[in-house]
C-alpha positions in Angstrom: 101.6 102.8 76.2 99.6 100.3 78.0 96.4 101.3 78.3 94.2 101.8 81.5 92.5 98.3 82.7 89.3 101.2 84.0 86.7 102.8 81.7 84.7 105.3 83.5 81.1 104.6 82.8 78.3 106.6 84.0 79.2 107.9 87.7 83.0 107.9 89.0 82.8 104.9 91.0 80.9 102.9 88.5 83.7 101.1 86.3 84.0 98.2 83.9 87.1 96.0 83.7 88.8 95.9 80.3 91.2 93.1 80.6 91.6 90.7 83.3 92.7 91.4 87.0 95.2 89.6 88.8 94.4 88.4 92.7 95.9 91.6 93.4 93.8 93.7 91.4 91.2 92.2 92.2 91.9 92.9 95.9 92.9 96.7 94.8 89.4 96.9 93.1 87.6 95.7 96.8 89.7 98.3 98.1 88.2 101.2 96.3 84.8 100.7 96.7 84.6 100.3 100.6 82.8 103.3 102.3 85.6 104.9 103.9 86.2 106.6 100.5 84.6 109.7 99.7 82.9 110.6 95.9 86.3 112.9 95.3 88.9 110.1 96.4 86.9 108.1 93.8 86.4 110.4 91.0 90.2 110.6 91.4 90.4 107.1 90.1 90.2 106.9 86.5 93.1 109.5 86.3 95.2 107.9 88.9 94.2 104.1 88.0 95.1 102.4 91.3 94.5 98.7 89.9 97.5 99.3 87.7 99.8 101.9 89.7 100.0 99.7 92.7 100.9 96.2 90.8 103.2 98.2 88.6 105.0 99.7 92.1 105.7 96.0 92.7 103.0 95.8 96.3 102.3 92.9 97.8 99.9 92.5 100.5 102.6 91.1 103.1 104.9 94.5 102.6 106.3 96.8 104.8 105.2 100.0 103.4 106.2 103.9 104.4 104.2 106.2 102.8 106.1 109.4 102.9 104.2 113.0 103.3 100.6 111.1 102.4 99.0 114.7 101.9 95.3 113.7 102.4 95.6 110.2 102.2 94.1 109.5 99.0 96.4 106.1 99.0 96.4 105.6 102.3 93.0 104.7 102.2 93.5 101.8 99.6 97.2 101.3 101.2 95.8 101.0 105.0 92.9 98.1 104.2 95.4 95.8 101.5 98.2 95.8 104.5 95.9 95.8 107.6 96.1 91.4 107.8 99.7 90.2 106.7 101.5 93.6 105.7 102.2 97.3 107.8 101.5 100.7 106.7 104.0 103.6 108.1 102.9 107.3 107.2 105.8 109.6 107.5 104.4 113.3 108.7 105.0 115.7 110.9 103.2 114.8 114.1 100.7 117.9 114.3 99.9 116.8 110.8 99.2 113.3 111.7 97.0 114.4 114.1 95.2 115.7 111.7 94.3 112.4 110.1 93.2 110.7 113.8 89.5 110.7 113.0 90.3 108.7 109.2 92.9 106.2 111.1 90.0 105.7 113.9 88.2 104.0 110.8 88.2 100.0 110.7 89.7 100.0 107.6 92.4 102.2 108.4 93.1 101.4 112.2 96.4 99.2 111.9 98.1 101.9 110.1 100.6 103.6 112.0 101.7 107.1 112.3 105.4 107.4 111.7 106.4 111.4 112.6 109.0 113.2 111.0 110.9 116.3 111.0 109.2 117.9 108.6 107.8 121.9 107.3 106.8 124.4 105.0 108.1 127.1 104.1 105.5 129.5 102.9 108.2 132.1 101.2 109.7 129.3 99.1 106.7 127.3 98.6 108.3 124.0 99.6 109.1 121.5 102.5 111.8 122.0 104.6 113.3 118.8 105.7 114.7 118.2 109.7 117.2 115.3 110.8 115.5 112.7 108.6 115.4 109.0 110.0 112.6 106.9 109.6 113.5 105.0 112.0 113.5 101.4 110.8 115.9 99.1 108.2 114.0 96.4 107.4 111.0 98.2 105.2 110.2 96.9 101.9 108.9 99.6 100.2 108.6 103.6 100.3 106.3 105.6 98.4 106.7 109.4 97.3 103.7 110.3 94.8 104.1 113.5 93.5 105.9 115.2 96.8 109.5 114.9 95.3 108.9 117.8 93.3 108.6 120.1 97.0 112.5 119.9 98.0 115.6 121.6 97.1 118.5 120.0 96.0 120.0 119.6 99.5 116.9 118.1 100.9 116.8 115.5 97.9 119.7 114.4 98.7 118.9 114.2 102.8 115.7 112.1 101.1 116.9 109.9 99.1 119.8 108.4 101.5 116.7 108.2 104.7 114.9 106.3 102.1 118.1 104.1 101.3 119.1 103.5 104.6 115.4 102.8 106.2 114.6 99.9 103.6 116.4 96.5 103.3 118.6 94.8 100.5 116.0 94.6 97.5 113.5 97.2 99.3 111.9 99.3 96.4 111.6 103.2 96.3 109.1 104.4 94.1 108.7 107.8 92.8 105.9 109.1 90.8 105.6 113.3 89.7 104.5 115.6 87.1 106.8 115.3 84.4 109.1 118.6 83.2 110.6 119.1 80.2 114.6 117.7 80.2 116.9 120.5 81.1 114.0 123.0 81.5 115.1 126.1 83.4 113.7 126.3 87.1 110.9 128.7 87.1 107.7 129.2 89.4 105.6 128.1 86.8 107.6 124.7 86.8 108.0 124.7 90.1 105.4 121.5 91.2 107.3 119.4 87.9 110.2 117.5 88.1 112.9 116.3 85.0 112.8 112.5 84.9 116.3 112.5 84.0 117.8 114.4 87.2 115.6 112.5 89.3 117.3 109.1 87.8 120.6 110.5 88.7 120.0 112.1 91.9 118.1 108.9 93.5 120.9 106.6 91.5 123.6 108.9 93.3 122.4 107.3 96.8 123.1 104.0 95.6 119.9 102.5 93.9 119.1 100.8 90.7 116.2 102.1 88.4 114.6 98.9 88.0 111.7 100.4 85.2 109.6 103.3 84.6 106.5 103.6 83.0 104.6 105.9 80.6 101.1 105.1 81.8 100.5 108.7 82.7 101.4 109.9 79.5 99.1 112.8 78.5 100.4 114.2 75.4 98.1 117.2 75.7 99.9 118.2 78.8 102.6 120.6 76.8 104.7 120.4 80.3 104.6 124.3 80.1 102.2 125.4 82.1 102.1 125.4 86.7 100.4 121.9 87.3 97.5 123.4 89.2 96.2 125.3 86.0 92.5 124.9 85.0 94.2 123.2 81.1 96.3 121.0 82.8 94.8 120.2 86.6 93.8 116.4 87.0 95.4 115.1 83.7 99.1 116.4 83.8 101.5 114.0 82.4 103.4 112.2 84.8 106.4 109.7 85.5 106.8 106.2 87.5 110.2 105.3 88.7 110.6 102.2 90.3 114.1 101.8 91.8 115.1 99.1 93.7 118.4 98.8 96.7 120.8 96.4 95.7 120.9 93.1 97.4 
């Protein structure tokens, strides 16, 4: 497993490099220290390690990015400032919910991102998102992000997902998936409800016509026994999760 390129040292936004950083990273590492992070987007870091996630997705500067159901916007506020000059950010929420985000995108560094709204809702009873029509309304993107939201949809709405995400990129766009990893073949429970199986995901995204182009084990946590609901007091903040990186064909 490659290891992180962040040790935490003594506070969560105090860290010392490890190997050495690509222009990108380097960028990336700018990125997390500007102001319009708060101390629990950056005591988030060392778990999620943003300097390797987002060169690992393959993200350039220049991209076309959607970034779909962006929760609190813990990568949108990296993702907003690295494609405010050459690239575009597209978050893909419900409108009322984007709303909510209108005093953070007022922010300098977070002021050329643009909302993108969707049909999109929760159902409380089943404890997942209900998907509309689904059209993100643009072919040409580059790139789409879903961190750890696949895992909130039926198999139906997968499905709807997948092919929006297919048909709203261009030839070679990349679709990147990252969620807490569930045992292969384990049954569906409410306790694994907020984990996915690596291996249907492969086959379910693959079924809408992409490649997998790699994966990654850098969120390996092999005390995670992948037993227990993700939001656990054992588990929470260091649950073992996937990458998939999958590209559509040219």
């Amino acid at each position: 497993m490659k290891k992180s390129l962040l040790i935490l040292l003594i506070a969560s936004t105090s860290f010392s490099v490890v190997a050495a950083l690509s222009p990108f990273q380097e960028k990336v590492l700018a990125t997390i220290k500007m102001e319009h992070r708060t101390e629990e987007d950056t005591a988030r870091d060392p778990n999620r390690d943003p300097l390797y996630a987002l060169e690992y997705f393959g993200l350039k500067e220049d991209m076309k990015v959607i970034e779909f159901a962006p929760g609190n916007g813990w990568y949108s506020k990296i993702l907003a400032p690295l494609l405010k000059d050459k690239g575009e950010l597209h978050l893909a929420y419900p409108e009322v919910w984007l709303n909510n985000m209108n005093d953070l995108l007022a922010l300098d560094p977070m002021n050329k991102a643009k909302k993108l709204p969707i049909e999109l809702d929760w159902n409380n009873k089943e404890q997942q998102y209900q998907l509309g029509h689904l059209d993100f309304a643009m072919h040409d993107a580059d790139m789409l992000l879903n961190i750890r939201e696949y895992h909130n949809f039926d198999a139906q709405d997968k499905v709807k997902l997948n092919q929006a995400t297919f048909d709203a990129l261009k030839p070679g766009g990349i679709y990147v998936i990252v969620d807490h990893s569930r045992r292969h073949m384990a049954p569906e429970t409410h306790e694994l409800r907020r984990r996915e199986d690596a291996v249907k995901v492969i086959l379910e995204v693959q079924a809408a016509g992409f490649v997998l182009e790699k994966s990654s084990d850098q969120f390996y946590r092999p005390d995670d026994a992948l037993t227990f609901e993700v939001g656990r007091k054992t588990v929470t903040g260091n649950t073992d999760r996937f990458i998939l990186v999958f590209r559509k064909p040219q």
